[in-house]
N, CA, C and O atoms as CSV, one atom per row, in Angstrom:
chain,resi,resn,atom,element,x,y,z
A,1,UNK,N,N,75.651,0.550,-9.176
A,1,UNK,CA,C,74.824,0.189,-8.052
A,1,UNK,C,C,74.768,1.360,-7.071
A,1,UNK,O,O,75.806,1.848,-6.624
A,2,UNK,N,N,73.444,1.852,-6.707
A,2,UNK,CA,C,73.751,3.107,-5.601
A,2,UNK,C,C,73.261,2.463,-4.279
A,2,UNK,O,O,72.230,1.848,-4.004
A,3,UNK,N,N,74.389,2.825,-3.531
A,3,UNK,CA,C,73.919,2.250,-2.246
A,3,UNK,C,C,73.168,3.624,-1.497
A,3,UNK,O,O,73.145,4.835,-1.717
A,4,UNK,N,N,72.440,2.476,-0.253
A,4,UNK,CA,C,71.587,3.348,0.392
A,4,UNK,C,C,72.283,4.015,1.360
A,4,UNK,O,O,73.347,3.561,1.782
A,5,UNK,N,N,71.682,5.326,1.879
A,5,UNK,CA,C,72.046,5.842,3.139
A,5,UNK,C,C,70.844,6.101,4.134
A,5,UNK,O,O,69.669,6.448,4.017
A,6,UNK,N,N,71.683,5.773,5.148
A,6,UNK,CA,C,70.872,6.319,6.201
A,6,UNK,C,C,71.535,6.896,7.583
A,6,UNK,O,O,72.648,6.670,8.059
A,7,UNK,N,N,70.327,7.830,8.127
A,7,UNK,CA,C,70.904,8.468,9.082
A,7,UNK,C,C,69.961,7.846,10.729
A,7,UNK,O,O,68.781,7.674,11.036
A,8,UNK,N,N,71.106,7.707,11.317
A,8,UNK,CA,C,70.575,6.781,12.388
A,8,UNK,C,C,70.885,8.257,14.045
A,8,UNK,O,O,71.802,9.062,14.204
A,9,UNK,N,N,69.861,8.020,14.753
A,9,UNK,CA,C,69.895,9.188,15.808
A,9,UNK,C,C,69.777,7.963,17.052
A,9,UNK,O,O,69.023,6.993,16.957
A,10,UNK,N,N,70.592,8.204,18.101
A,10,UNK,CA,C,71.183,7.599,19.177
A,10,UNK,C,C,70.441,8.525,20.463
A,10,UNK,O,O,70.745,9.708,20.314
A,11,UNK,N,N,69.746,8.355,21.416
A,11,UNK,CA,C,69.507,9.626,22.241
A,11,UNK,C,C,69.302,9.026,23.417
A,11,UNK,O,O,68.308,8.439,23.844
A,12,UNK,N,N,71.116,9.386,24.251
A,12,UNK,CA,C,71.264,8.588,25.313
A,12,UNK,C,C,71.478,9.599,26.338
A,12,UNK,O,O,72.466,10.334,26.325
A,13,UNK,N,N,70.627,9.644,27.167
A,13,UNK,CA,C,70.413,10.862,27.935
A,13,UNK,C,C,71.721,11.462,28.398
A,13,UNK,O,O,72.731,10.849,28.052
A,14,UNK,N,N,71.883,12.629,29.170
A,14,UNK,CA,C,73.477,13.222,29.975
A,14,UNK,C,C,73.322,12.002,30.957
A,14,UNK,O,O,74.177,11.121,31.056
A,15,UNK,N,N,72.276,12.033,31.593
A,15,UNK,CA,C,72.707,10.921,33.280
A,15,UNK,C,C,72.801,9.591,32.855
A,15,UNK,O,O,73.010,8.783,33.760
A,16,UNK,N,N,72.697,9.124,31.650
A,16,UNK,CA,C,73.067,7.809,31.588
A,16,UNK,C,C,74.743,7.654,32.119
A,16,UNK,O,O,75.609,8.520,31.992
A,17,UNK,N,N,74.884,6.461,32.663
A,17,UNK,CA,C,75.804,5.989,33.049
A,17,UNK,C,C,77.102,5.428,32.264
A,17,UNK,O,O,77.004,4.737,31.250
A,18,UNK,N,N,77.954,5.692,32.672
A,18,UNK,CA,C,78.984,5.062,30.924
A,18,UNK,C,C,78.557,6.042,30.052
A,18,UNK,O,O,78.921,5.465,29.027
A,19,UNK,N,N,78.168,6.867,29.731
A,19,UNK,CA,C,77.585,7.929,28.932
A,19,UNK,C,C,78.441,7.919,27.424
A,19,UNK,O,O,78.137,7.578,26.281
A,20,UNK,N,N,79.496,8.402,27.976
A,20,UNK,CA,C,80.471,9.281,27.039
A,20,UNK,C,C,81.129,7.817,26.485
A,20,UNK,O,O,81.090,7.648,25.267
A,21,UNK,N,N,81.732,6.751,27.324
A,21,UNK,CA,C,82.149,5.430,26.526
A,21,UNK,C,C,81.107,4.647,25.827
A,21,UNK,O,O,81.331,4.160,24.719
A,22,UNK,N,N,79.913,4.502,26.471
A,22,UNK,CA,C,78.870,3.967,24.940
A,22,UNK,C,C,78.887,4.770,23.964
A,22,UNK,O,O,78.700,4.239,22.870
A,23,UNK,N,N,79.134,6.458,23.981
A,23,UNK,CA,C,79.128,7.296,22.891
A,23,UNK,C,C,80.574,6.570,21.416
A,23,UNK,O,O,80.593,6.263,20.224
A,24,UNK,N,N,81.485,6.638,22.562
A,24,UNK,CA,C,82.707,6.231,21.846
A,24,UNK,C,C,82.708,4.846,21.599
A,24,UNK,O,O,83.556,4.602,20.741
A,25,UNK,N,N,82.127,3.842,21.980
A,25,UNK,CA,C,81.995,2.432,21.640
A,25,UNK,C,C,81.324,2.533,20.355
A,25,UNK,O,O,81.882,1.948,19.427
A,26,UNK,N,N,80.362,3.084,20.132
A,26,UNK,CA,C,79.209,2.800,18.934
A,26,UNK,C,C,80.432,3.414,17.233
A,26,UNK,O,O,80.616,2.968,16.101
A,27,UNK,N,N,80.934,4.576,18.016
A,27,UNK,CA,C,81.468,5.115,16.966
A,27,UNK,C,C,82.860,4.100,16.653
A,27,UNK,O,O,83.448,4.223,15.579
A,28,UNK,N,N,83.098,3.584,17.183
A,28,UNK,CA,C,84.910,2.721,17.342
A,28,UNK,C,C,84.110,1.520,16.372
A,28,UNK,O,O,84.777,0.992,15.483
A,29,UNK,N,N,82.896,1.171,16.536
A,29,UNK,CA,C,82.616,-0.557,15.631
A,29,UNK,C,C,81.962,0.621,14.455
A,29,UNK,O,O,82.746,0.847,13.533
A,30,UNK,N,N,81.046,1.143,14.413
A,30,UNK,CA,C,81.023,2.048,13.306
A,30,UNK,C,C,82.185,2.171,11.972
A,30,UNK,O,O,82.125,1.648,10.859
A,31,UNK,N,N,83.076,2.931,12.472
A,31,UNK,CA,C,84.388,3.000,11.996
A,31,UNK,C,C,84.998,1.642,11.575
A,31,UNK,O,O,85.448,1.305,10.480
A,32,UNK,N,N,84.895,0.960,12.719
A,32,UNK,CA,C,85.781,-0.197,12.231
A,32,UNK,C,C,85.264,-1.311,10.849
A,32,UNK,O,O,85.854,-2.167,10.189
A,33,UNK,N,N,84.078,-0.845,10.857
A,33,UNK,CA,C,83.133,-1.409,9.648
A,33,UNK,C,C,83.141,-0.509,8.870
A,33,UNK,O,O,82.160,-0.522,8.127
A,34,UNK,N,N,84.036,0.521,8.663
A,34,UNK,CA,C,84.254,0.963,7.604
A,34,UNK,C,C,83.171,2.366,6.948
A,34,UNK,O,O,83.143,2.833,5.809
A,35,UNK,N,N,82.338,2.765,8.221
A,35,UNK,CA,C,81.062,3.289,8.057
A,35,UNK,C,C,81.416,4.796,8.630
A,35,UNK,O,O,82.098,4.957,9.642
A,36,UNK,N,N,80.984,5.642,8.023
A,36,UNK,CA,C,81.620,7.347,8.008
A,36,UNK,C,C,80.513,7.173,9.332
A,36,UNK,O,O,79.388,6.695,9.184
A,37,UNK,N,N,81.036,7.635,10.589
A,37,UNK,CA,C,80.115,7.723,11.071
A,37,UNK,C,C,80.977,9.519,12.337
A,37,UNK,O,O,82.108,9.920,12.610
A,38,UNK,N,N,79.602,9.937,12.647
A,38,UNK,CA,C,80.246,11.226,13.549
A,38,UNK,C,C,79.051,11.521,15.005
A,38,UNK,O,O,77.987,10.906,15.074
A,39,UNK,N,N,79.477,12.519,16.028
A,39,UNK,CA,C,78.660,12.977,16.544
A,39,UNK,C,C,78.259,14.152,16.724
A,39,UNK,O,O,78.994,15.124,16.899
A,40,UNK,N,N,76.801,14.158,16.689
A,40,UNK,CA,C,76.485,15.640,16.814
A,40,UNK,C,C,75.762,15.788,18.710
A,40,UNK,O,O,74.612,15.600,19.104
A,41,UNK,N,N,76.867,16.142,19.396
A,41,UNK,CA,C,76.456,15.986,20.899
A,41,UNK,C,C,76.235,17.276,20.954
A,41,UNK,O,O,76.903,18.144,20.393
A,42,UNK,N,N,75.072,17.462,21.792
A,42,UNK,CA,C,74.233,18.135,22.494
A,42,UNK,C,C,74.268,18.605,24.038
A,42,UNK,O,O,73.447,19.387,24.519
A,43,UNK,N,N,75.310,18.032,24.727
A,43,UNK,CA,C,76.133,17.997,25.955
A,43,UNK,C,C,77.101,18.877,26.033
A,43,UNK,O,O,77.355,19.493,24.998
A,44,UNK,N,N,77.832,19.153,27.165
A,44,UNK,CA,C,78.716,20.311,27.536
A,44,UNK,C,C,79.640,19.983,27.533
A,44,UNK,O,O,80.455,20.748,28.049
A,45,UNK,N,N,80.187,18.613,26.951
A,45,UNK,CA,C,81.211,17.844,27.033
A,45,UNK,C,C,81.882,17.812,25.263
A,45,UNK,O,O,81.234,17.747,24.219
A,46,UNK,N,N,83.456,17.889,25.465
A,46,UNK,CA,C,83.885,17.811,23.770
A,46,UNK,C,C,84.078,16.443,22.927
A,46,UNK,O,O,84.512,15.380,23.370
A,47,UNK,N,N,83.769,16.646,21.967
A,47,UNK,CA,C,83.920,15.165,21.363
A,47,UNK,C,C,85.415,15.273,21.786
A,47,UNK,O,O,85.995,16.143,22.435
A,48,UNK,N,N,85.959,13.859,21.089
A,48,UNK,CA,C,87.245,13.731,20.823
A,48,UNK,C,C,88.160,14.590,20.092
A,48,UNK,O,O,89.322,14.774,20.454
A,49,UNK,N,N,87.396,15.351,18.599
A,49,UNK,CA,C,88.298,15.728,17.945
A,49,UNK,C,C,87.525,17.162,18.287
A,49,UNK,O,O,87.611,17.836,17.261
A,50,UNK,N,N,87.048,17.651,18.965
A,50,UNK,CA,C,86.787,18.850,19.740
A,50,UNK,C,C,88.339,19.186,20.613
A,50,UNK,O,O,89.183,20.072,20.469
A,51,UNK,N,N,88.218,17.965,21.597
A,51,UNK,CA,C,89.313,18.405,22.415
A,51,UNK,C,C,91.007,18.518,21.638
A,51,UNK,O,O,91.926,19.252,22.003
A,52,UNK,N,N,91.001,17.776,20.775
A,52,UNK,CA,C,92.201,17.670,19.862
A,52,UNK,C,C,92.505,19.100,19.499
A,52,UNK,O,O,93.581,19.696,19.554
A,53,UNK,N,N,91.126,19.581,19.052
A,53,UNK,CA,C,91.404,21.232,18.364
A,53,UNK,C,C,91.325,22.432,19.346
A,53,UNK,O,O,91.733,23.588,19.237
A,54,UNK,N,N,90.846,21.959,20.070
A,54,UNK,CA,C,90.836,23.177,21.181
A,54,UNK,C,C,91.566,23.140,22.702
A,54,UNK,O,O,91.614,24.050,23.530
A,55,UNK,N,N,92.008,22.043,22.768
A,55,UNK,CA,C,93.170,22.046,23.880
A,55,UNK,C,C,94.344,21.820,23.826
A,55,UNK,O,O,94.502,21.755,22.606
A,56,UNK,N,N,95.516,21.610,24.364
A,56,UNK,CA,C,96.831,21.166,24.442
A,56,UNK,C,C,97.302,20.089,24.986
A,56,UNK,O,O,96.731,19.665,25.990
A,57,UNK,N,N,98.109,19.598,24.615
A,57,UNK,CA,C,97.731,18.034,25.072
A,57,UNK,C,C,98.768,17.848,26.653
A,57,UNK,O,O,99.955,18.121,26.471
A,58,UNK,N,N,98.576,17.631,27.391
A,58,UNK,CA,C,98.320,17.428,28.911
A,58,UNK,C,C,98.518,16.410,29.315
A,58,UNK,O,O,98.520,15.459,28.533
A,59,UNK,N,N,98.812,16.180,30.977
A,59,UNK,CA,C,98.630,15.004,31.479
A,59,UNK,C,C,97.314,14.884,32.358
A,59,UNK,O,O,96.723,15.765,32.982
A,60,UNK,N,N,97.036,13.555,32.225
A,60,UNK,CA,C,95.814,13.141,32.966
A,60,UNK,C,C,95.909,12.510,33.929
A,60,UNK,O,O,97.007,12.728,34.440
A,61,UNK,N,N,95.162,11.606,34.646
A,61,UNK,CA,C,95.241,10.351,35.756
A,61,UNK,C,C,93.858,9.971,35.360
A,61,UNK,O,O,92.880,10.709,35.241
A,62,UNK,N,N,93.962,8.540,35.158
A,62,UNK,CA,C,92.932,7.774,34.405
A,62,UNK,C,C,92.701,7.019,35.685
A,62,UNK,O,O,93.807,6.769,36.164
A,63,UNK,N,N,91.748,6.556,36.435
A,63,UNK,CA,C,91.378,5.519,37.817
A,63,UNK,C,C,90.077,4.627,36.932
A,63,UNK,O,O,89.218,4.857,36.080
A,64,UNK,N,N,90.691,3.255,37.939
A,64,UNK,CA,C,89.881,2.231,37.028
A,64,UNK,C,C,89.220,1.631,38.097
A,64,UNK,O,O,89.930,1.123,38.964
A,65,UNK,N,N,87.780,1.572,38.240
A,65,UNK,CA,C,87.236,0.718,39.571
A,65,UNK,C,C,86.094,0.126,39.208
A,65,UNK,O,O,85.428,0.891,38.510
A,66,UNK,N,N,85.355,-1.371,39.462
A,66,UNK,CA,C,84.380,-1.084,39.856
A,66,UNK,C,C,83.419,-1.520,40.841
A,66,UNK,O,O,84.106,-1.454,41.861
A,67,UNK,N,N,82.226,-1.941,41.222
A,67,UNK,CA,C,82.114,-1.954,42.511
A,67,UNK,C,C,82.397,-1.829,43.946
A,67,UNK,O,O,81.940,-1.246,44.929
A,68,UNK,N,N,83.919,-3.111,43.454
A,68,UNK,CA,C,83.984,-3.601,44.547
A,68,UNK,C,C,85.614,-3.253,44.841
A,68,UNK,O,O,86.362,-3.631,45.743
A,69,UNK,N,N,85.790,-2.527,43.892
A,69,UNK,CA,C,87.615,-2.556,44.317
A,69,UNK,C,C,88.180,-1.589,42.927
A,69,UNK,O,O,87.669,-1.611,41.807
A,70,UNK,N,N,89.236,-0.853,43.309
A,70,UNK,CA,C,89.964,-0.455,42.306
A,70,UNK,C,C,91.023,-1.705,41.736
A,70,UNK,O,O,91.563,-2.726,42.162
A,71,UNK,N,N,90.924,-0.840,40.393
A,71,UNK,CA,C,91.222,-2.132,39.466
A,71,UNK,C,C,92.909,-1.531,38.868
A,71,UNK,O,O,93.974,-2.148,38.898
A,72,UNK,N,N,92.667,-0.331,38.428
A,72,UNK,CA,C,94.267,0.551,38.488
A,72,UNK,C,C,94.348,1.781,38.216
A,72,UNK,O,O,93.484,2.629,38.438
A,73,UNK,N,N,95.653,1.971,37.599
A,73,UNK,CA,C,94.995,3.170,37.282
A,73,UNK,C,C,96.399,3.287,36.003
A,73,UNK,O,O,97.196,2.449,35.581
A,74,UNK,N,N,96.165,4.854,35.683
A,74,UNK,CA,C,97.121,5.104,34.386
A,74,UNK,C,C,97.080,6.551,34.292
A,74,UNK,O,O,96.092,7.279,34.391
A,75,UNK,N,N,98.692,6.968,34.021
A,75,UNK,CA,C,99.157,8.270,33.578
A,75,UNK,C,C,99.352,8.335,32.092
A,75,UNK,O,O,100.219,7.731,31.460
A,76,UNK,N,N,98.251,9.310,31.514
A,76,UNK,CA,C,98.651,9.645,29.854
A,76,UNK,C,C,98.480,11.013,29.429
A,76,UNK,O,O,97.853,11.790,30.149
A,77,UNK,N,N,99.010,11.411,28.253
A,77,UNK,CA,C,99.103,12.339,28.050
A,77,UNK,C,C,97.985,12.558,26.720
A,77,UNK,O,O,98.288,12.114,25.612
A,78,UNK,N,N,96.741,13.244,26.933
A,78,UNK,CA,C,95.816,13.741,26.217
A,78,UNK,C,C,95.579,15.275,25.866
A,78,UNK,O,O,96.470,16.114,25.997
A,79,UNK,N,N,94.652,15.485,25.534
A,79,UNK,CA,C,93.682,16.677,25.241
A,79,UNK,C,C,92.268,16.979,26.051
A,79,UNK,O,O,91.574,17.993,26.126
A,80,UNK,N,N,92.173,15.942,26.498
A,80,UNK,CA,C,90.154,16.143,27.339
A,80,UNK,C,C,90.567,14.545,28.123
A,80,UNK,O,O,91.565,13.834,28.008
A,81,UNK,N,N,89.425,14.408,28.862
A,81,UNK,CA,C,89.343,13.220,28.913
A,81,UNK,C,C,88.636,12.269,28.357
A,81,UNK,O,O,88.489,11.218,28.982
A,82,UNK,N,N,87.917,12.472,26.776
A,82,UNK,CA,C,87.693,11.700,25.487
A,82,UNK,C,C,89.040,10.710,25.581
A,82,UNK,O,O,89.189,9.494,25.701
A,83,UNK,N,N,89.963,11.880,25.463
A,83,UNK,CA,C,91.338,11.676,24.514
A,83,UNK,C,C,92.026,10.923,24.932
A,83,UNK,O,O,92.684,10.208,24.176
A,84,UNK,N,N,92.144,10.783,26.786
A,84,UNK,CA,C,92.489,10.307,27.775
A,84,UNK,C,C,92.265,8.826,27.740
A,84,UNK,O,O,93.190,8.041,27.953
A,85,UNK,N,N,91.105,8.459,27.488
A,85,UNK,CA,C,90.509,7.271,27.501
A,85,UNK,C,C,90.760,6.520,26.261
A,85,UNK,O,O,90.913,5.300,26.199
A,86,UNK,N,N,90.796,7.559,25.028
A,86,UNK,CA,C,91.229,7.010,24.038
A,86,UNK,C,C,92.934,6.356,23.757
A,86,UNK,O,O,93.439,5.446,23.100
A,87,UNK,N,N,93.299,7.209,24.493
A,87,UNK,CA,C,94.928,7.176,24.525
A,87,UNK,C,C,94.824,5.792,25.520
A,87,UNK,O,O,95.947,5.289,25.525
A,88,UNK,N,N,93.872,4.977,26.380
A,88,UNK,CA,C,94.594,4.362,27.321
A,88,UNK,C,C,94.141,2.895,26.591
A,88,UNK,O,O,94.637,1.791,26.814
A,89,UNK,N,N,93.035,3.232,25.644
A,89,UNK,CA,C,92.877,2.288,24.749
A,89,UNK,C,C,93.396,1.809,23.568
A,89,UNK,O,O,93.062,0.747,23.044
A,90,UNK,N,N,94.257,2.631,23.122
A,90,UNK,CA,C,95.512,2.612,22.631
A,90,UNK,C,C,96.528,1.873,22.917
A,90,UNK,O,O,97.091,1.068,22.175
A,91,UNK,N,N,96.824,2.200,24.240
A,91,UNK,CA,C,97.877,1.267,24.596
A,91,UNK,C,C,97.970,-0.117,25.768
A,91,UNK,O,O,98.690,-0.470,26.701
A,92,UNK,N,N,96.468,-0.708,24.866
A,92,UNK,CA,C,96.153,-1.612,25.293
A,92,UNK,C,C,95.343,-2.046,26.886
A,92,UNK,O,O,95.103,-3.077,27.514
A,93,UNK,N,N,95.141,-0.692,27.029
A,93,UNK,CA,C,94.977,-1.305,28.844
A,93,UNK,C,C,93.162,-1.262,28.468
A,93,UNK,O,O,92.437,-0.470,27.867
A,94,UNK,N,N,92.971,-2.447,29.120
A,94,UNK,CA,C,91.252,-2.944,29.177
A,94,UNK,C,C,90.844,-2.602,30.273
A,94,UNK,O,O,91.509,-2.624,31.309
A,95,UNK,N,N,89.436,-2.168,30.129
A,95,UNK,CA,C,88.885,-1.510,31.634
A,95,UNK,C,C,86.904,-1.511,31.061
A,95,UNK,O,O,86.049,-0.629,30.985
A,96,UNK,N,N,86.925,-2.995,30.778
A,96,UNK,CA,C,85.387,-3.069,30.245
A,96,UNK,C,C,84.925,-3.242,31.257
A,96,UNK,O,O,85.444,-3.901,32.157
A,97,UNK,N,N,83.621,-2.554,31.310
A,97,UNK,CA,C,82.463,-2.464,32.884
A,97,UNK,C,C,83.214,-2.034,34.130
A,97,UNK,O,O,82.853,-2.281,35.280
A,98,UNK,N,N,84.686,-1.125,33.643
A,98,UNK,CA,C,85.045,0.144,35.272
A,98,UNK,C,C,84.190,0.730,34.869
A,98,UNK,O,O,83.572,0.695,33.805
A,99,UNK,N,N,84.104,1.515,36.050
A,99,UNK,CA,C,83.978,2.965,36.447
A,99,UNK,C,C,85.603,3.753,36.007
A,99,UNK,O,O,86.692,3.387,36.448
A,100,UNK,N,N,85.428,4.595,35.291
A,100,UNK,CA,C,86.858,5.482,34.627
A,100,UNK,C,C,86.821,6.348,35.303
A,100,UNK,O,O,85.633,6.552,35.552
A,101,UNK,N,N,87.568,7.196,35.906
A,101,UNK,CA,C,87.828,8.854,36.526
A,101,UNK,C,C,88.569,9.250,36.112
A,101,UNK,O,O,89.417,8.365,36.006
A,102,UNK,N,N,89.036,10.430,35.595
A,102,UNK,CA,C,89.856,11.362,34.868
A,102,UNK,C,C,90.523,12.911,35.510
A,102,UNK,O,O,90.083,14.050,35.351
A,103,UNK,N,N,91.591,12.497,36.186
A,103,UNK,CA,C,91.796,13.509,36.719
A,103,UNK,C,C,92.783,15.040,35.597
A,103,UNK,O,O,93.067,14.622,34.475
A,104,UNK,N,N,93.034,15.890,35.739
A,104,UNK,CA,C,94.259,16.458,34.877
A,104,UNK,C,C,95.094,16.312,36.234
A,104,UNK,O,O,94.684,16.065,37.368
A,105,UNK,N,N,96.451,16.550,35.748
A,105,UNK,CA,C,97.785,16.162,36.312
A,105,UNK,C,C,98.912,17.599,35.935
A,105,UNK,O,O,99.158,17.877,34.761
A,106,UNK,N,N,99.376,18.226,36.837
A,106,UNK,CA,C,100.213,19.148,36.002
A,106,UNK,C,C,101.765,18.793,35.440
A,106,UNK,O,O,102.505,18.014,36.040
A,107,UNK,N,N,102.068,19.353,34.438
A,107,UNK,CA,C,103.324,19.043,33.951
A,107,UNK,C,C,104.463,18.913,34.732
A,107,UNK,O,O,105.427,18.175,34.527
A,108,UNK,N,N,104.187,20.048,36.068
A,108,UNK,CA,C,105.239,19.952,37.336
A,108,UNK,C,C,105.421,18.925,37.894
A,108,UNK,O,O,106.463,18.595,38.461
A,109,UNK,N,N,104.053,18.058,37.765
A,109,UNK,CA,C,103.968,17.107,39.426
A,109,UNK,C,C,104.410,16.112,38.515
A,109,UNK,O,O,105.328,15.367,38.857
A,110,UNK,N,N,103.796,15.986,37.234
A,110,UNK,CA,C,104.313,14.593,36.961
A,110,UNK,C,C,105.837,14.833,36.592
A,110,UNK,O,O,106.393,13.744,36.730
A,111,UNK,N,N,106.609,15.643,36.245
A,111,UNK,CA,C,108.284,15.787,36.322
A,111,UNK,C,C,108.775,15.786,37.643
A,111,UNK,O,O,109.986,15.786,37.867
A,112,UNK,N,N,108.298,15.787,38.141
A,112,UNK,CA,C,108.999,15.991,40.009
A,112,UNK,C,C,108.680,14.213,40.112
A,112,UNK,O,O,109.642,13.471,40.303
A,113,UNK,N,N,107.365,13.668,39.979
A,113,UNK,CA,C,106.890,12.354,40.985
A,113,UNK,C,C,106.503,11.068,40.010
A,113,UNK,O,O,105.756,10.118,40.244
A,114,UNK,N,N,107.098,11.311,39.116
A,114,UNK,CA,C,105.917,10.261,38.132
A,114,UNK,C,C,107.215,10.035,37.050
A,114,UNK,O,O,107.546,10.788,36.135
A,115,UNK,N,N,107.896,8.630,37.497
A,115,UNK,CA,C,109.385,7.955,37.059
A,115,UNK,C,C,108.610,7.739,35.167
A,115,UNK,O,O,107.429,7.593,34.850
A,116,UNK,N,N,109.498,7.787,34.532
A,116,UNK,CA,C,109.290,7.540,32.779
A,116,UNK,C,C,108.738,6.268,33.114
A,116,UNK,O,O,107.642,6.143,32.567
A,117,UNK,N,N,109.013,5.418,33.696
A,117,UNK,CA,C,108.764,3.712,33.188
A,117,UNK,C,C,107.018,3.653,33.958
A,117,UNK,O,O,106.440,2.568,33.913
A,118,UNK,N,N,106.425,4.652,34.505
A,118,UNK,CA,C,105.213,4.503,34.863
A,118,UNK,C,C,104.574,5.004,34.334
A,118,UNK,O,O,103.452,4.826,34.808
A,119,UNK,N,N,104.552,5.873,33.186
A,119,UNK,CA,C,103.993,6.519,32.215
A,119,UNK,C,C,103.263,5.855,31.425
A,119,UNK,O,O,103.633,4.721,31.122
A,120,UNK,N,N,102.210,6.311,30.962
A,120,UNK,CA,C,101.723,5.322,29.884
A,120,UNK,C,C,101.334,4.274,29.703
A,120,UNK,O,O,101.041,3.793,28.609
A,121,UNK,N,N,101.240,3.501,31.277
A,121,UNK,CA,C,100.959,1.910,30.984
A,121,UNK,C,C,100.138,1.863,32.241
A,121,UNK,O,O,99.914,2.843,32.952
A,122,UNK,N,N,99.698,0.607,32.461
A,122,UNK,CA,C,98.583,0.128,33.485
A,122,UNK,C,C,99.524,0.043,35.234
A,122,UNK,O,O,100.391,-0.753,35.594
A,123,UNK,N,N,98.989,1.023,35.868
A,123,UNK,CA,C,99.700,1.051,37.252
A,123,UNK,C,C,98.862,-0.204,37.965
A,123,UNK,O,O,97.970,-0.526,37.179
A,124,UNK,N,N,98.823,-1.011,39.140
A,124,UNK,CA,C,98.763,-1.322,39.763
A,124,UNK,C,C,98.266,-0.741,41.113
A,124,UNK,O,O,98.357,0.479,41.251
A,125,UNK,N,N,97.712,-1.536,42.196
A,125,UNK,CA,C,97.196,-0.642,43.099
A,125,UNK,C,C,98.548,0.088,44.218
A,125,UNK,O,O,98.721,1.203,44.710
A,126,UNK,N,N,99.353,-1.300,44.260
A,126,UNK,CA,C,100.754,-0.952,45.133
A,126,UNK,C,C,101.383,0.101,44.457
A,126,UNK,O,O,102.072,0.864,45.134
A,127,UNK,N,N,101.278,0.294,43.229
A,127,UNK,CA,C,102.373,1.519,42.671
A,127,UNK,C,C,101.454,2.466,42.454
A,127,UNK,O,O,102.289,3.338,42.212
A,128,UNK,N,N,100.487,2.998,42.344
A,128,UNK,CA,C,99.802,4.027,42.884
A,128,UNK,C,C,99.313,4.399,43.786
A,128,UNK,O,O,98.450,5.269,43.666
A,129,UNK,N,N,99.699,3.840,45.196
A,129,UNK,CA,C,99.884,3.937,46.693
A,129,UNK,C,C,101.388,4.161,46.766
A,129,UNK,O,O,101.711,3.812,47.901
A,130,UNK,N,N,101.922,4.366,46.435
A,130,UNK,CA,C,103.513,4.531,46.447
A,130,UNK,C,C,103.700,5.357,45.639
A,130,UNK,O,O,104.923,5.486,45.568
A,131,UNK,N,N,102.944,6.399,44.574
A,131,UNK,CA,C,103.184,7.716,44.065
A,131,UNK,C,C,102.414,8.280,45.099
A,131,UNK,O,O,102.956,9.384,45.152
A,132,UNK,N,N,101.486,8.307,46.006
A,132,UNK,CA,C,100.200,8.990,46.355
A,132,UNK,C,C,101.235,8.905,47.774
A,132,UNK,O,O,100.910,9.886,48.443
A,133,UNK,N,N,102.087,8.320,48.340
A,133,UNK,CA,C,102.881,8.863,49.267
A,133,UNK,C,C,104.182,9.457,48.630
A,133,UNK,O,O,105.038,9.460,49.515
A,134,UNK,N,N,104.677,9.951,47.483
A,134,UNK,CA,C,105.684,10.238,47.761
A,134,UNK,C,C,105.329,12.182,47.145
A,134,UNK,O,O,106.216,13.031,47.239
């Protein structure tokens, strides 16, 4: 039996909004159905496995908001902020319809200010008002 192929083209402008996570949504159910799927972006921005190969993996600050209030936030350790986002979806933290911000973080600040047990998981607004003073 030969199955069919096809090639499907997506063309979601730079100023669309959510840009880069509808990019990575389409490809995550893609995949998960088992379907070879890749991107060929046209943007100044790295895929995922762009940043994997061409950066070092880092700390970030992930901020979660939307409209009307911040929602939290999260320290992880990536490659871009693809990787960032990917990593925070990883470890479970949901943030459907934020607004995401991606800061980098240096290796100093987070060894000086940023305790192991806040690493990696979903901060709260009180405990990221209480790193942001100390």
């Amino acid at each position: 039996m030969m199955l069919n192929s096809y090639n499907v083209r997506l063309k979601i402008p730079a100023e669309t909004p959510f840009r880069n996570l509808a990019i990575d949504s389409v490809l995550e159910v893609l995949r998960a159905a088992g379907i070879e799927a890749d991107v060929q972006d046209d943007s100044e921005y790295e895929t995922a496995e762009q940043e994997r190969e061409n950066n070092r993996a880092s700390w970030f600050f992930l901020s979660f908001a939307d409209d009307e209030q911040f929602l939290g936030g999260a320290f992880v350790r990536a490659h871009g902020p693809r990787t960032a986002i990917q990593r925070a979806r990883d470890l479970g933290i949901q943030f459907c319809g934020a607004t995401v911000e991606c800061t980098p973080a240096s290796d100093d600040e987070i060894a000086k200010n940023l305790p192991l047990e806040m690493r990696h998981r979903l901060l709260n607004e009180d405990e990221v008002r209480a790193l942001g003073r100390q």
